[in-house]
C-alpha positions in Angstrom: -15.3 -13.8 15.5 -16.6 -10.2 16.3 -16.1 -7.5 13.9 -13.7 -5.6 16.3 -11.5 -8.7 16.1 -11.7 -9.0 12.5 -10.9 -5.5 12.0 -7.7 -5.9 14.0 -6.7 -8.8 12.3 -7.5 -7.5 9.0 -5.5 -4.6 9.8 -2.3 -6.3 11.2 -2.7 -8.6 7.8 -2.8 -4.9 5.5 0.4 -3.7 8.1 2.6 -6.9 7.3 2.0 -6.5 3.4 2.9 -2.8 3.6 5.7 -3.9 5.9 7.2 -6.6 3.1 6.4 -4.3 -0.1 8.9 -1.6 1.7 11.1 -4.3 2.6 11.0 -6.0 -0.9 12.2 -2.9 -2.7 13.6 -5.6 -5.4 10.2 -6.7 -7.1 9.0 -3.9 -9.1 5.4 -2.9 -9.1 5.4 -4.3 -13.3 6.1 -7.7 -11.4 3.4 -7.6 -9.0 0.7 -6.7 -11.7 2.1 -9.5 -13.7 2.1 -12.0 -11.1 -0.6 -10.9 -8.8 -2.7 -8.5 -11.0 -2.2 -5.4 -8.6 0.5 -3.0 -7.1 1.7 -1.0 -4.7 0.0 1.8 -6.5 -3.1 -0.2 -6.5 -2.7 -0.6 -2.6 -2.6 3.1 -2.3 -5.3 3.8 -4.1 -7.5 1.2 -2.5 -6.3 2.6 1.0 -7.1 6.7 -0.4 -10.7 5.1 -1.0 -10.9 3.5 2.0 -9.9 6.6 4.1 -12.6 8.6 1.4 -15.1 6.2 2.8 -14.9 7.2 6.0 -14.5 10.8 5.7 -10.6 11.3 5.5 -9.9 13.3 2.6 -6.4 11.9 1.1 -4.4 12.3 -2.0 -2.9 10.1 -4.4 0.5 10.8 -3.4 0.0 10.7 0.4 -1.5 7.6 0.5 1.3 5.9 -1.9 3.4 7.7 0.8 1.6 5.0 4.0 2.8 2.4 1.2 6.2 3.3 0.0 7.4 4.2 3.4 8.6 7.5 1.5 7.8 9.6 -1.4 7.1 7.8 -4.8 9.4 9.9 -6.4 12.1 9.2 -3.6 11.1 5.3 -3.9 11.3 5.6 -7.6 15.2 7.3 -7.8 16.2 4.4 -5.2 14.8 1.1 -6.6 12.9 1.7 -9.6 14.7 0.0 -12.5 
């Protein structure tokens, strides 16, 4: 496989997960770090480092906002429990 390809795939695979964390608004991010060790937080930060890495200067809070679909604080008043 070339790295275009890869890339491609890796990024539909990262677009789904964001895609099923929005839709899952019912498993809280304390589930996922008990169950899978990381969160939607963790996602965002791991994406603002990416973006860091190649040049694209982004914030905490805009990149939870590629994950959450939303604001955090707008995420957190809807589902947070």
């Amino acid at each position: 496989m070339d790295d275009a390809t890869r890339t491609q795939i890796e990024a539909a695979a990262f677009r789904r997960l964001v895609a099923h964390f929005r839709e899952r608004t019912d498993v809280q991010n304390i589930d996922l770090m008990n169950l899978a060790g990381f969160c939607r937080n963790c996602l965002a930060k791991w994406y603002a480092a990416a973006a860091g890495e190649h040049g694209v200067e982004l914030d905490k809070l805009e990149a939870r906002e590629v994950v959450y679909g939303m604001s955090y604080e707008e995420w957190k008043t809807k589902h947070q429990r």
